[in-house]
C-alpha positions in Angstrom: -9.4 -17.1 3.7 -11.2 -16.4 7.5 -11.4 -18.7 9.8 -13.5 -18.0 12.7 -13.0 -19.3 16.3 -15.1 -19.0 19.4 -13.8 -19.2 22.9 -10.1 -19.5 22.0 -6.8 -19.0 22.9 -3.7 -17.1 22.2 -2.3 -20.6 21.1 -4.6 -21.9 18.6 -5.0 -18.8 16.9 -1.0 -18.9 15.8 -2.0 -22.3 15.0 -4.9 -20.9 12.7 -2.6 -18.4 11.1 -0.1 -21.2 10.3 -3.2 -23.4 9.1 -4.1 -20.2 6.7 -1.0 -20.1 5.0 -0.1 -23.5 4.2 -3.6 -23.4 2.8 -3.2 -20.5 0.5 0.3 -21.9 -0.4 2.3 -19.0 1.4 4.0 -20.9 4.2 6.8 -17.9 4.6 6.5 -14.8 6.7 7.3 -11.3 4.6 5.6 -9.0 7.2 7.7 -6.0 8.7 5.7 -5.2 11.6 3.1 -5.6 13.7 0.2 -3.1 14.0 -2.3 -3.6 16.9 -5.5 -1.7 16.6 -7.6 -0.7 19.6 -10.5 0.0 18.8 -14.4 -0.5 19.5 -16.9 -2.2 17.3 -18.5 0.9 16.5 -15.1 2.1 14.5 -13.6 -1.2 14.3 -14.7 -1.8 10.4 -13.3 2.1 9.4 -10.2 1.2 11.4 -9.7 -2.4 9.8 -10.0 -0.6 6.0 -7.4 2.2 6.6 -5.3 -0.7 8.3 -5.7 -3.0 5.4 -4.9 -0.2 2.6 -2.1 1.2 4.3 -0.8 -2.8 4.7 -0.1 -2.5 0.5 2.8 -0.4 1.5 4.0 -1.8 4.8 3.1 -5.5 4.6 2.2 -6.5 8.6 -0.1 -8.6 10.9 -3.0 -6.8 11.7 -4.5 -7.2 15.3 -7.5 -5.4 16.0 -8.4 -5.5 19.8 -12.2 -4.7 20.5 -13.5 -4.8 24.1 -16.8 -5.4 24.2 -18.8 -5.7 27.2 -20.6 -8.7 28.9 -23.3 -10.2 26.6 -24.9 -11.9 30.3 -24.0 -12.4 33.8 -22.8 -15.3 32.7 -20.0 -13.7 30.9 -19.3 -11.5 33.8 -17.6 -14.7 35.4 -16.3 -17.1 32.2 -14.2 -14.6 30.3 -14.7 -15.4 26.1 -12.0 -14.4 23.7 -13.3 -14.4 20.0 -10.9 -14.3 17.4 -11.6 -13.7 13.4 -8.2 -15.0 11.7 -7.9 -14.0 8.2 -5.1 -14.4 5.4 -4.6 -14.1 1.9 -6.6 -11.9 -0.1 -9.2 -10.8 2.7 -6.2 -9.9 4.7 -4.5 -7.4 2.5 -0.7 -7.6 2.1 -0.7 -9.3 5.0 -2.4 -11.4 8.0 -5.2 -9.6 10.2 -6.9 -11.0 13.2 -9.6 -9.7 14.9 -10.0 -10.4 18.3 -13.2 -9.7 20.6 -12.5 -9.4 24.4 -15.7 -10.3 26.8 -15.9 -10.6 30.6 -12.5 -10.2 32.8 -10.1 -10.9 29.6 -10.8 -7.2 28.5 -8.8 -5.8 31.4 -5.8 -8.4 30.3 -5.9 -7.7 26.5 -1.8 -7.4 26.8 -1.8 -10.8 28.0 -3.7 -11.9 24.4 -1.9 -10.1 22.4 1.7 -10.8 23.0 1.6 -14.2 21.9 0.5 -12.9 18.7 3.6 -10.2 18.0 5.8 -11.2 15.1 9.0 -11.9 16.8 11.9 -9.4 16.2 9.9 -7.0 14.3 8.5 -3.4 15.4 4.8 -3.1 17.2 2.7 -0.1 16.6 -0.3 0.6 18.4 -3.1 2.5 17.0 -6.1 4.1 19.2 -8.8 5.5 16.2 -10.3 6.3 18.8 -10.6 6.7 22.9 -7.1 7.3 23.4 -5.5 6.4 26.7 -4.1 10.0 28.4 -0.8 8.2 28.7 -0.2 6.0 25.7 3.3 4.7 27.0 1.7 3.8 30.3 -0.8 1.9 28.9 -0.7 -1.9 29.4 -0.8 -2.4 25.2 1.3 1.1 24.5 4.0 -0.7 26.9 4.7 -3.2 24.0 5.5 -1.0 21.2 8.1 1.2 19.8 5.5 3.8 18.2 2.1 4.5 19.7 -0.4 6.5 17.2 -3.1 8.6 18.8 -6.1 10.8 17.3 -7.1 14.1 19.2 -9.0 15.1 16.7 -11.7 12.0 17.6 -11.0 13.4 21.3 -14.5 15.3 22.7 -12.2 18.4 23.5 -9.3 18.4 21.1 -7.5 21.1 22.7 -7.3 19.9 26.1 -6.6 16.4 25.1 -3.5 17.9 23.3 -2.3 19.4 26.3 -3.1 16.1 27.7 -0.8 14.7 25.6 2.1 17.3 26.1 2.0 16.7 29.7 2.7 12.7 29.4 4.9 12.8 26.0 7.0 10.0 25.5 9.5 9.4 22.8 7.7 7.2 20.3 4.2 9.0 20.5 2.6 10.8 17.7 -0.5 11.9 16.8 -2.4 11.8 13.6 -3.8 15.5 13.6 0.6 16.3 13.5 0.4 14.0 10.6 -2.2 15.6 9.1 -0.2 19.1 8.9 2.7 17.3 7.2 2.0 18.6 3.6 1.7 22.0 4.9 4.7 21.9 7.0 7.0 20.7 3.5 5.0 23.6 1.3 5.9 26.5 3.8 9.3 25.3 4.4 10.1 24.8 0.4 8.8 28.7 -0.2 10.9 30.1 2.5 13.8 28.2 0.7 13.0 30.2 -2.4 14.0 33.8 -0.8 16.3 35.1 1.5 14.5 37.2 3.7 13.7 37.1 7.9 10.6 36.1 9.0 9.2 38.7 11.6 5.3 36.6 11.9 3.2 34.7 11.0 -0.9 33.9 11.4 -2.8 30.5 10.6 -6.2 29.9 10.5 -8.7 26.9 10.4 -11.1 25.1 12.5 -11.8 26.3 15.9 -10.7 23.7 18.2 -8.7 21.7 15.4 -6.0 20.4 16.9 -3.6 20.5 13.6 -4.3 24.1 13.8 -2.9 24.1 16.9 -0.2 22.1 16.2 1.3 24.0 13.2 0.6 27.2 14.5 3.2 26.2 17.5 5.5 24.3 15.1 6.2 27.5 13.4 6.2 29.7 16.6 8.6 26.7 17.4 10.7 26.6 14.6 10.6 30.7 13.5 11.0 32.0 17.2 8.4 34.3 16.1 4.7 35.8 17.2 2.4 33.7 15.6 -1.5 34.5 15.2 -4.3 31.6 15.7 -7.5 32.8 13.5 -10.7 31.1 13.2 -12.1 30.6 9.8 -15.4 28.0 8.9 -12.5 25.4 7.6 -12.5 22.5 6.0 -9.6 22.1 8.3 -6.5 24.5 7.7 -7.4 27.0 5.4 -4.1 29.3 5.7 -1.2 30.3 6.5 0.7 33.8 6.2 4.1 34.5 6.8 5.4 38.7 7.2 8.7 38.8 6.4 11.2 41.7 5.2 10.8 40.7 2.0 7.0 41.0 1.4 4.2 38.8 3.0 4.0 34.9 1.9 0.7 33.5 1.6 -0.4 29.5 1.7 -4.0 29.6 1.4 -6.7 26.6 0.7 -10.5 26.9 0.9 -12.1 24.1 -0.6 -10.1 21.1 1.4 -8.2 20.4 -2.0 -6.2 23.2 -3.9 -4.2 25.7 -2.6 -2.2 29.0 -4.3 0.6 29.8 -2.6 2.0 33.8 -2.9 4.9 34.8 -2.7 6.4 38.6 -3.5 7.7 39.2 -6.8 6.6 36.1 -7.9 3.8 34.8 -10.1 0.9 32.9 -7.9 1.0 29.3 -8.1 -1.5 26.5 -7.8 -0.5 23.5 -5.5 -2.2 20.3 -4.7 -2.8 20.2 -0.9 -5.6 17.2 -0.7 -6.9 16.4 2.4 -6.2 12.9 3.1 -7.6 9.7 4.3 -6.8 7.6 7.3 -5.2 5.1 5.3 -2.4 8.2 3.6 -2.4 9.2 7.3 -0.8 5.4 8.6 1.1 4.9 5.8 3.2 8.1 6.8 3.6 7.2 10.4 4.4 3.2 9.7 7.5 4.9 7.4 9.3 5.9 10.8 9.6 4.2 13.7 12.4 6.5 15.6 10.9 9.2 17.8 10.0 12.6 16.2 11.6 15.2 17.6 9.9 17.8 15.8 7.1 16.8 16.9 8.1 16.7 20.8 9.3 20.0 20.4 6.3 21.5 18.7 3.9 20.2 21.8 6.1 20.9 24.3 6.0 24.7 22.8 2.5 25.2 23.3 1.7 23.2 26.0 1.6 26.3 28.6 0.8 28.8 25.5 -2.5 27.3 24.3 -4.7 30.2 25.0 -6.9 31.4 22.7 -8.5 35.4 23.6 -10.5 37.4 21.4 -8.9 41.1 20.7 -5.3 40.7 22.5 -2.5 39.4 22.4 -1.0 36.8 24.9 3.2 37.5 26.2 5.4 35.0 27.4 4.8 36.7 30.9 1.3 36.2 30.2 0.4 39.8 30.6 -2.4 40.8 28.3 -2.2 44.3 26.5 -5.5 46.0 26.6 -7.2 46.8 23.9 -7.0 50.0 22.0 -7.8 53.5 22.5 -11.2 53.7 21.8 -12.4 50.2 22.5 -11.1 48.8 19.2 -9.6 45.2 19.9 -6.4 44.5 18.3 -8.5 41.8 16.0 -11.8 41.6 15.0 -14.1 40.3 18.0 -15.5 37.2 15.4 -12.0 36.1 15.1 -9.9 34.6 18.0 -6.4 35.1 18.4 -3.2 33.2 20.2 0.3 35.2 19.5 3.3 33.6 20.6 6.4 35.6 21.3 9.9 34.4 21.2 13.2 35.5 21.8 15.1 36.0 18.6 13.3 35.6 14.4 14.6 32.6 12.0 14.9 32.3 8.6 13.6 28.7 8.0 11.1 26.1 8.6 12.5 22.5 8.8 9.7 20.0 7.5 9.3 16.5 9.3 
């Protein structure tokens, strides 16, 4: 059921929903949360599907906030606020409303969308897009527990995750940290299958993919070991190589899909390592809504480390060795390289 409403108000949209479920005979509130989506109409229908599928698993009212500009300069004095109010089976598992922001309400959208929280349940708030530098400072981010951002829609991924480093605050995440999660649960089952030390470690993908980035600093993080950042055409992550004293331990993917991890003295396997859609990617971070420490401390590893050189290798003291006798870098010139060098080698890998 939609009903649409022009020039409304915070009020008579709750008195739509209400109106909406007496009218599908489901007069009782099951929803667990609220998820507020801020978004712009360009992305607002991709950003309303993944919301809507990942609503199956956590039931919640949906508000999508779109700021659009002024139509006239009419609308430049009589603010508008548009609302699309929708429940039942065009809502998904839950209730969505969709609410369009013209004139001097845009700068206010806090003010429309408190009315419309569920009371005494969790608000998330989702950027798809244009991310605020500091989510928790943000007038909408200020009313929920988790705040979900996307550096990998930023125009420079890498500086918008130092960006992000800089102005953490416990309840952010990002979904290119999501996006690593699989990975991160893979390399931390194999190293439970031997009992070796890890001495380093090398992942490649994506130049200027930020979940790159962010597992390469996870397991300089986690292994207190150098750790290699390679370039390879992607999709994505492609691999990820562990040296240990026990033989080399290979995680590699090529075609966005399968992987075959190695490991010595045991047969190759095939695993499934799927990239996975928005929707997989919200689901995840709507399961927890207590900080992620792992997280924190993986960003806060790299935010001062993040330097990618072709041929050398980066030191804590940020000295750089010079190449080789004989002009030979330490890497192939195609390829650049970030190592990362800690104080004392791990054993393990703890997944999220």
């Amino acid at each position: 059921m939609n009903i649409d409403l022009t020039n409304t108000t915070s009020s008579k949209i709750n008195k739509a929903l209400v109106q909406g479920r007496r009218a599908i005979g489901s007069p009782a509130v099951g929803m667990v949360l609220t998820l507020v989506v801020v978004t712009d109409e360009e992305n607002a229908y991709d950003a309303l599907k993944a919301a809507s599928e990942a609503s199956r698993e956590h039931p919640s009212r949906t508000l999508v906030v779109i700021k659009r500009g002024s139509r006239s300069p009419r609308d430049r004095i009589q603010s508008r606020l548009d609302a699309d109010v929708r429940v039942g089976a065009d809502a998904g598992t839950g209730e969505t409303v969709v609410l369009r922001l013209y004139g001097d309400v845009v700068n206010h959208a806090q003010s429309v969308v408190l009315p419309l929280l569920l009371p005494d349940a969790p608000v998330v708030v989702w950027w798809p897009v244009n991310a605020p530098l500091e989510p928790a400072r943000d007038p909408l981010g200020m009313l929920a527990q988790r705040r979900v951002t996307d550096t990998y829609a930023a125009e420079s991924p890498i500086d918008e995750l130092s960006a992000r480093a800089e102005a953490y605050t416990p309840g952010d995440t990002d979904l290119a940290w999501t996006r690593v999660t699989p990975w991160r649960s893979m390399l931390a089952a194999a190293l439970d299958q031997v009992v070796c030390t890890v001495t380093g470690a090398e992942v490649e993908g994506e130049e200027f993919n930020p979940s790159v980035e962010l597992l390469a600093m996870w397991l300089a993080d986690r292994l207190a070991v150098p750790v290699q950042r390679l370039i390879s055409p992607g999709p994505g992550l492609t691999a990820v190589r562990m040296e240990t004293d026990c033989g080399p331990i290979v995680l590699h993917r090529t075609d966005g899909a399968l992987a075959q991890l190695c490991i010595q003295g045991q047969p190759d396997r095939a695993v499934a390592l799927q990239r996975r859609g928005t929707a997989e990617l919200i689901a995840e971070e709507l399961r927890r809504l207590d900080p992620d420490d792992t997280y924190e401390s993986a960003l806060r590893y790299g935010v001062d480390r993040l330097t990618e050189v072709t041929g050398s290798q980066l030191l804590p003291d940020g000295d750089t060795p010079a190449p080789d006798e004989g002009g030979t870098a330490t890497q192939p010139p195609a390829k650049s390289t970030t190592k990362k060098t800690a104080k004392a080698p791990a054993k393990k890998a703890d997944a999220k």
